[in-house]
N, C-alpha and C positions, 0 to 999 in steps of 0.2 A: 462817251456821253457828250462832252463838248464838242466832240467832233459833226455828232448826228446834230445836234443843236443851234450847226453852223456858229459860233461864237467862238470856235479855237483859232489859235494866231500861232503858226508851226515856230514863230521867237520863243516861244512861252517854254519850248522845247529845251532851250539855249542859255534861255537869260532867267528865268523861275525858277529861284531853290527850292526842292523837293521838302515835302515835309514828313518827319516822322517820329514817331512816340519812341519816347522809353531812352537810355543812354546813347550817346555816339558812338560808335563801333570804327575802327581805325578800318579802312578798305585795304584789303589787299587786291594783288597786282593780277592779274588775270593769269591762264598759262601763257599765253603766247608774250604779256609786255614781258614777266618775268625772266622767259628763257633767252629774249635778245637783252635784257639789260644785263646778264648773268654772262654772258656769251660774249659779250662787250666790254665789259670789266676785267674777264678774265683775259683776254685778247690784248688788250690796253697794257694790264699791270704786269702779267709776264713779260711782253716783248719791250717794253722800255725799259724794266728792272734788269734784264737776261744784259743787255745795251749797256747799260749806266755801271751796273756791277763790273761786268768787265773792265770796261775803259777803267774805273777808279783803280782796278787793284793793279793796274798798268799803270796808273798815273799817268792819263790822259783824258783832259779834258774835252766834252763833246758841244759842242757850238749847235748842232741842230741832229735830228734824229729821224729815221722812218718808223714808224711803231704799226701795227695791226690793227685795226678799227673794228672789222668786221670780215666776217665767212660767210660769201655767198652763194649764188646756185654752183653746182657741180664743182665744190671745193674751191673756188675764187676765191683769194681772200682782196680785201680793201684797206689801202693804208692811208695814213695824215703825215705831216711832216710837222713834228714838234721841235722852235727854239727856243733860244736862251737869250733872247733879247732881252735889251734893257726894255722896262713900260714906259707908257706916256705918259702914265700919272702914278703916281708913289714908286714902290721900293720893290713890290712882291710882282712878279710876271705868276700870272695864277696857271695860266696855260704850259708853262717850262716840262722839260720833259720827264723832270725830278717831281713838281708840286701832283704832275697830273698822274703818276704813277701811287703817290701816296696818297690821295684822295681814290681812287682805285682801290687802292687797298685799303683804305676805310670801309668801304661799303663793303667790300668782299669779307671781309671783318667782322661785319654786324651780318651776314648772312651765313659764314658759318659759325656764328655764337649764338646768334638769335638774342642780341645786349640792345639797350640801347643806345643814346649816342654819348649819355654822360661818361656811364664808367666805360666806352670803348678807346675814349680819348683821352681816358686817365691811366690807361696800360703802360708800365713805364719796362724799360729794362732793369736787371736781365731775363731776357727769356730760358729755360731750361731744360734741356732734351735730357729724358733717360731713357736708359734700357733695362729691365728687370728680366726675368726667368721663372718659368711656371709648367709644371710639365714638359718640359724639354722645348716648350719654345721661346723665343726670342720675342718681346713685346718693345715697340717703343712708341713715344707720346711726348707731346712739348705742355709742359705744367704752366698755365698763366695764371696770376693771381692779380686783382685788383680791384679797388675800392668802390661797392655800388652806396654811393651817397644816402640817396632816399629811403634806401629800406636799411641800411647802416650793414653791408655784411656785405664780406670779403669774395668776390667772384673767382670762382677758378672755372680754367677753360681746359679741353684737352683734345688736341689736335692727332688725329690719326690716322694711318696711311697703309700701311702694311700688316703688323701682327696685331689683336689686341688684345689687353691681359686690363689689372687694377690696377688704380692708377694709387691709389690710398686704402688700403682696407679699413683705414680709421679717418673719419669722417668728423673734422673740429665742428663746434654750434652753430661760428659764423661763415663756413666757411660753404660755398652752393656752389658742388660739380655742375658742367654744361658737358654733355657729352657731342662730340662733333664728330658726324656720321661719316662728312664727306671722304672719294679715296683718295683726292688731292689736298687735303687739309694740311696735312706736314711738306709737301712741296712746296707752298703758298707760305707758313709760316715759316720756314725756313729763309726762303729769297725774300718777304718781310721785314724780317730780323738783320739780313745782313746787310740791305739796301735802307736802312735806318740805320744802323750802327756805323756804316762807310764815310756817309755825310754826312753825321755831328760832330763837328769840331771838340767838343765839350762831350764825347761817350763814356769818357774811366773816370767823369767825375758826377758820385751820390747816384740815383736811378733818373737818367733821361730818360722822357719820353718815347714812345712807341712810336708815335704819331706825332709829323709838324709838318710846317711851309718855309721853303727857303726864299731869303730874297735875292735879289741880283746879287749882289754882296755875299750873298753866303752863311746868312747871319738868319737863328732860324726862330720863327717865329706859329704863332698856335693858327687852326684853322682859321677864316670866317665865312661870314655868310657870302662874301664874293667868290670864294674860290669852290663852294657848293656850285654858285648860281652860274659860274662861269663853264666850272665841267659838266653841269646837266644841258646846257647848250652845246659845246662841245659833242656830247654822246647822242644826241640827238635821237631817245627813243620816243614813241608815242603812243598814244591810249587809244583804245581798242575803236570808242565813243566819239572819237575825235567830228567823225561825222555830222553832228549837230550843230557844226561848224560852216558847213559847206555855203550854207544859202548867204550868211552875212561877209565869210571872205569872198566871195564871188562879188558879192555886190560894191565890196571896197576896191576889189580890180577894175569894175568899169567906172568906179569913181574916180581911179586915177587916169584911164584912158581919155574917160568924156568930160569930166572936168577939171580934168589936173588940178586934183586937191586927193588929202588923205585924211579922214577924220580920225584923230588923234583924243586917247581917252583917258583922264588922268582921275585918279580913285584919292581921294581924301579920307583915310581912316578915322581920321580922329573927328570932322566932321559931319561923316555917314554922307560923303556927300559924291557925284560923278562927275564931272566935267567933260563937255564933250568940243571939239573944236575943230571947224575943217582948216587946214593948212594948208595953203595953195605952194605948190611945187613947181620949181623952172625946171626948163628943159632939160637938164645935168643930171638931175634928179628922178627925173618921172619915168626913165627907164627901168632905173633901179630898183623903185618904189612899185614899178609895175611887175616884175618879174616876182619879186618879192611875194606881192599878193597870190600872183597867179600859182604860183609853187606850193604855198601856204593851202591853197581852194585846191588844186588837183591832189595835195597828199594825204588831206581830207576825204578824197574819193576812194584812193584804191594804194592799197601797199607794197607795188610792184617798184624796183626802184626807175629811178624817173631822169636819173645821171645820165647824159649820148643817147638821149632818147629822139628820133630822127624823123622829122618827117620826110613826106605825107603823111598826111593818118587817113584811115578808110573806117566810114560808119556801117555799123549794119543796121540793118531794120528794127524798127521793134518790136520786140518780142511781148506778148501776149501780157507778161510779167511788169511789161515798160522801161525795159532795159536796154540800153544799146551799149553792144561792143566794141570797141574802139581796137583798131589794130598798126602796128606800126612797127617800125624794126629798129637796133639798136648803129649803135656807129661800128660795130663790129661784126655785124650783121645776124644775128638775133633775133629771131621774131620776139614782139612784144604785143600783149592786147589787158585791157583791162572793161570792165562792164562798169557804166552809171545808166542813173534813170533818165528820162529821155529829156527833161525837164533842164539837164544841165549841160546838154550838145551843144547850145548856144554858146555858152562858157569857153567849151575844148576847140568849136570852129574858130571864134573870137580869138583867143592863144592865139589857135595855127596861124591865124591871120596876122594879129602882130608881129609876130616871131619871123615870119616869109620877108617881110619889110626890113631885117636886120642881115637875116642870113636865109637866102631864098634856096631850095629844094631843088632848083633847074641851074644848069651850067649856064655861067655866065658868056656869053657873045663877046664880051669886052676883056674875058678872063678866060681862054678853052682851055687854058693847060691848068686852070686852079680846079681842083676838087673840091666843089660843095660839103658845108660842115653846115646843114642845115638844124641846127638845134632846135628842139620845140620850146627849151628855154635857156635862152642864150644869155649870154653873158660880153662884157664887153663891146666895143665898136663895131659898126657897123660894117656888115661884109671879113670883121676881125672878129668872130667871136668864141665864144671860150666854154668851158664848161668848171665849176667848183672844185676846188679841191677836197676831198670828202667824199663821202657816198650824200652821204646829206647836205640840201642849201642851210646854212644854220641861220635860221628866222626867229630865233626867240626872242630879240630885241624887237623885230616887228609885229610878231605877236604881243608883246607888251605894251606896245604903244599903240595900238590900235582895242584893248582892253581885254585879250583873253590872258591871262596869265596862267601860272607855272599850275600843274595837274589838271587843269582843262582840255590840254592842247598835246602839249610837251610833259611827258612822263614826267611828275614830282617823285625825285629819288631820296628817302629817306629811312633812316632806320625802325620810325615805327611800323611803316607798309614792310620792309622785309620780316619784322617780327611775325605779323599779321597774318602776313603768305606763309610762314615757317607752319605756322596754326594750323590754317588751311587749308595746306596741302597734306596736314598728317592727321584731321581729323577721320575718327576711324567711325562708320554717321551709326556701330551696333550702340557704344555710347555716347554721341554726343561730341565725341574730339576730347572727353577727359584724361582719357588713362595717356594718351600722348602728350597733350598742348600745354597739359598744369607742369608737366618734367620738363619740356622743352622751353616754354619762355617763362617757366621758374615765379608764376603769380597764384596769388590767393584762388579759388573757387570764381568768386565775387569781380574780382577783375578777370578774370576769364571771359565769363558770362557776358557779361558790359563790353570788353571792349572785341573779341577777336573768336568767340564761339557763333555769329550769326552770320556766318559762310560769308562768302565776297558775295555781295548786292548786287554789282554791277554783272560780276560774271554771273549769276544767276539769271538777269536781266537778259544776257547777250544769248544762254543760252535758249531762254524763252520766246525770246524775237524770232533767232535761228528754226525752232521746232516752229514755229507757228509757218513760216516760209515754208517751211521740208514739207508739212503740212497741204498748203496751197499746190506744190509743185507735185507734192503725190496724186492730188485729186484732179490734175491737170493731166500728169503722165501716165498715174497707175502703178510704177514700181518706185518701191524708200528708195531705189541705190541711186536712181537715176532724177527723184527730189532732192536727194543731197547732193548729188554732183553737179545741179542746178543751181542748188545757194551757194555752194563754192567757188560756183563761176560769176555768180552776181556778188556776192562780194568780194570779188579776187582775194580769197583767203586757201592752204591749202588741207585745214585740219577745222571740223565746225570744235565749237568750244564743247562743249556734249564730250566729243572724242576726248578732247583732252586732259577734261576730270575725270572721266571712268580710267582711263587709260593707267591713273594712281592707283585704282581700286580692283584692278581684276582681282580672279582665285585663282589660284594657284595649283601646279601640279599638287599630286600626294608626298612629293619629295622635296615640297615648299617653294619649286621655282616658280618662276611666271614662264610660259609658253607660249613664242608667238606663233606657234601653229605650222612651220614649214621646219625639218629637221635637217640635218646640216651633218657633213664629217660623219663619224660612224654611226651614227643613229638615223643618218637617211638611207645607208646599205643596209639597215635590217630596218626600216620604216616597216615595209609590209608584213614581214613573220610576226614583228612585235604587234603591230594595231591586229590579226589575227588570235592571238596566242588575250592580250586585254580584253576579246568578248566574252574568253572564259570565265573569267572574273565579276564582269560587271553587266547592268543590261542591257540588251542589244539594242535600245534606242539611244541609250548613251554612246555620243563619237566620241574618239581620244584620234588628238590627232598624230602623237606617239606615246609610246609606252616603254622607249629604253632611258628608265630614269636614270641608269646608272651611265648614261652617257652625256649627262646634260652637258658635264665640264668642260666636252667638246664640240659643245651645238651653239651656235650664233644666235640662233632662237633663244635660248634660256638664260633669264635674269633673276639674279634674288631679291626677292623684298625684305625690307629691312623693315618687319615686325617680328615679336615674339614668339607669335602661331607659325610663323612661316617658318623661322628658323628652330622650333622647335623639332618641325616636320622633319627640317632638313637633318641634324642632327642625331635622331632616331633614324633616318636613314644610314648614314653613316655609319653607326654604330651595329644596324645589319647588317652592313657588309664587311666590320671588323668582325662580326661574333660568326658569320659565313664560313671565316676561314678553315677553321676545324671540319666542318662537315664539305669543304669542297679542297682540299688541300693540293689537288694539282691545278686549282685557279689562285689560289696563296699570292703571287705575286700581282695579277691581274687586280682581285678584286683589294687587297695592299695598296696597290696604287690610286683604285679607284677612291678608294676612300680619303687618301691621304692628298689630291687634288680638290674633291669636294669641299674639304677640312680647310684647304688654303684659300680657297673662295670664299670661302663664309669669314675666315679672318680678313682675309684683305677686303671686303665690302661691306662686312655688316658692324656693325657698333658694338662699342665695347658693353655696355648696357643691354641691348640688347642679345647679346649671346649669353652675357652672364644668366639672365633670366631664363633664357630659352634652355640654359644645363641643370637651374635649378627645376625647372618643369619638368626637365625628364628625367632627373634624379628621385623626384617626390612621384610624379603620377605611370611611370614607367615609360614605356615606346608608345610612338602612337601605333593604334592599332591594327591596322593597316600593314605596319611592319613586321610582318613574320615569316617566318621560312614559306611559306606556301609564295608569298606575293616573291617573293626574293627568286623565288626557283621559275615561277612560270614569267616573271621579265626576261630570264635569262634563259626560259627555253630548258632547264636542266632538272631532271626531277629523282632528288637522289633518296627521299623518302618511302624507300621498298620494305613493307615489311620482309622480315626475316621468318622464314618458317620453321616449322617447330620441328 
């Protein structure tokens, strides 16, 4: 409406907080920030911890470390080099290979507890692994117990990996199970445990901490808000949104090109007040402050990484949409391309132009035998230039001082947003996310409702933007596959957000798996007779795109979901093909096995809560129904139900 109106100003986009009725609702993290901060954390705190634990139980000290950053295209991984220097200023290096491991493990912490930050940082030793016995199997789990302050009651956590069984059959007043689904959960708690028990000088005496910071010294001290702020720069993820960014770091770039100055933005809280102030820049500087900018404005554009990224670049036309493609190759010879609108070519020709003046694209005359290291954003001296160490330029100090600060720009990593997403991604939309979200982050109705039942906003946001594009491009093209393969390319993304929430929610085989639809190992040697032998059963406009359930445990395709219904399904399957064996006795060991692999799969990935549930449903309501010798016999092609005559 303001737009037809001519009175909208696209800042208003940027700098106007949104308004809206009723309580604040804590945001969770979209799919895509979620799965690289996840992906990042666990990368980080494994391979420093695997590093540090060794060397210790050597008793050998490590002056500096390679650790794993990040996993990129076709299995690439990216590393950082963390040391152990002394700081410039106080006692604690936040960055050390020790502090950044544990702060790692902080967060990986609150994501598989779904806590928040008070009682995760109040977890003390000892931690306690057991093993119980329950029907002939082997169960284990690590029991945490620790004090949640504000609602006055003793948290226990239970970390599981392999079998799972109870952890308690008796259940104190104050005391509130979290059941932890993940199947790396007692990996992570284990290497946790023993890379906080190695470095406390002070571990055999009263209950240390779980959780701390070492100084140079060695001397251990509790988090704070610098070694937060210092590893979310470090990690360097970003928000989906970032984009509404694009027009004012752009225009701070040719601030510092055409007037060598940086408008510098200081925020007075207590005040209510902004400060704004150009800075003018010498020479020494204005490189810095310009690469800076320009890094900040193109990662704004597009998510492709942007490290040896090499000129030329070549433009293409613009497309109908307003979009130009940009193309260009890596230092390793890679093609590279990413799409903006045409609005900000100006911007990428600009770059390439300053960037040529450092490290020019053409073999020098004066240099034949030097190889060009034409960077599009270089680094270092002239005709010497360099590229970052990282996948990422880490710009969060220049994002601060130029006034966007932390969740704006640069992913804000906290444990309310990983509650939030826990919420989120397990609401189930038949009720509302109750029968999950109130078990999983352990709150009243009332704070449910309020803060973490009204789905992620933004992801909601991104994917209605998204539809309305696919939209546009279908009525341009005529077919959805090739409007969505449209918006994928204009916003260099490779999954629309849409994909990625249903992706949580598919249905499920009859035998509770999920099915990606291409069969694999032995159920692609009988794909055909099986999807044959299913239209008996069902009606012939329903596709199955296979029907040998009993082979899931060896299909790539098939995954379980870790709900009730699903593993009910699963369960009463299983239990068909134990009660099979009488009526099929020279398959006895076949369909034996079958089942006792299924059986292992559902322990090793599905939660302890939820299986208990899923045996009391089929103890109380019987098999599901579906499961009877008729469906058992025509999966497998065998039909031993002959009458006998008389």
């Amino acid at each position: 409406m303001l737009m037809r109106a001519r009175v909208y100003d696209e800042q208003w986009l940027r700098d106007v907080p949104s308004f809206s009725s009723g309580g604040k609702s804590t945001p969770a993290y979209s799919q895509n920030e979620y799965s690289t901060l996840l992906r990042r954390l666990q990368l980080l705190f494994f391979s420093i911890s695997s590093q540090l634990v060794a060397a210790k139980e050597k008793d050998i000290e490590l002056d500096r470390l390679t650790a794993v950053f990040d996993e990129i295209d076709n299995g690439r991984i990216q590393s950082i080099e963390l040391s152990n220097a002394k700081p410039e200023i106080g006692e604690t290096n936040s960055l050390s290979p020790f502090n950044v491991a544990m702060v790692s493990g902080y967060y990986l912490f609150c994501h598989y507890t779904n806590l928040n930050s008070t009682p995760v940082l109040n977890v003390c030793h000892p931690i306690v692994e057991s093993e119980y016995r329950k029907e002939h199997r082997t169960t284990r789990y690590v029991t945490i117990k620790t004090w949640k302050g504000r609602a006055k009651k003793v948290v226990q956590g239970t970390f599981s990996e392999a079998e799972h069984d109870d952890v308690d059959n008796v259940e104190q007043e104050d005391e509130l199970p979290l059941e932890i689904d993940k199947r790396d959960g007692l990996t992570f708690i284990r290497t946790l445990t023993r890379l906080s028990s190695l470095f406390n000088p002070e571990f055999n005496s009263g209950h240390p901490p779980l959780f701390y910071a070492l100084t140079f010294g060695g001397k251990l001290v509790p988090f704070t808000s610098s070694h937060f702020s210092m590893f979310q720069a470090l990690l360097s993820c970003y928000t989906d949104n970032r984009s509404v960014h694009a027009p004012y770091l752009i225009e701070r770039f040719f601030e510092v090109l055409d007037q060598k100055t940086i408008t510098i933005v200081g925020v007075n809280k207590d005040a209510r007040t902004v400060k704004k102030e150009a800075k003018s820049l010498i020479t020494n500087n204005q490189k810095k402050w310009a690469i800076l900018a320009a890094y900040a404005a193109l990662r704004a554009l597009t998510d492709i990484p942007l490290k040896n990224a090499y000129m030329p670049l070549s433009y293409s036309e613009v497309n109908e949409r307003g979009y130009v493609t940009v193309s260009f190759t890596y230092q390793d010879g890679r093609p590279g391309r990413f799409a903006i609108e045409s609005r900000y070519v100006g911007f990428v020709k600009r770059l390439e132009k300053y960037a040529e003046a450092y490290n020019p694209s053409k073999q020098s005359k004066f240099h034949p035998n030097k190889k060009p290291t034409p960077y599009l954003l270089p680094l270092g001296s002239k005709s010497g230039t360099h590229q970052w160490d990282g996948l990422e330029l880490k710009i969060a100090s220049y994002l601060k001082s130029i006034g966007i600060f932390s969740g704006n720009y640069l992913l804000d990593i906290n444990s309310q947003r990983i509650r939030a997403t826990g919420a989120n991604n397990n609401i189930d939309p038949a009720d509302g996310g109750l029968s999950v979200a109130t078990s999983l982050l352990q709150n009243s109705l009332d704070t449910l409702q309020d803060h973490y039942l009204a789905g992620d906003i933004t992801q909601n946001q991104v994917i209605a933007s998204q539809a309305i594009e696919a939209l546009y491009e279908f009525a341009q093209r005529g077919t959805i596959d090739d409007a969505t393969d449209r918006v994928r390319e204009n916003r260099g993304i490779e999954v629309l957000e849409y994909e990625a929430w249903k992706a949580l929610r598919l249905p499920t085989n009859p035998n509770g798996l999920l099915c990606g639809g291409v069969p694999t190992g032995e159920a692609q040697k009988e794909h055909r007779a099986s999807q044959k032998r299913a239209q008996d059963l069902v009606d012939e406009d329903i596709e199955l795109a296979c029907y040998q359930y009993d082979k899931c445990v060896t299909c790539k395709s098939a995954k379980l979901v870790n709900d009730i219904s699903n593993a009910y399904k699963l369960l009463s399957f299983i239990e068909l093909l134990e009660d099979s064996i009488a009526l099929m006795p020279e398959r006895e060991q076949e369909l034996a096995q079958r089942a006792d692999d299924l059986m292992s799969l559902a322990e090793l990935n599905l939660s302890e809560e939820v299986l208990e549930k899923a045996e009391d449903k089929l103890a109380n309501e019987g098999r599901y129904p579906l499961h009877n010798q008729d469906f058992l016999q025509t999966m497998t092609g065998e039909y031993y139900h002959a009458e006998v005559q008389g």
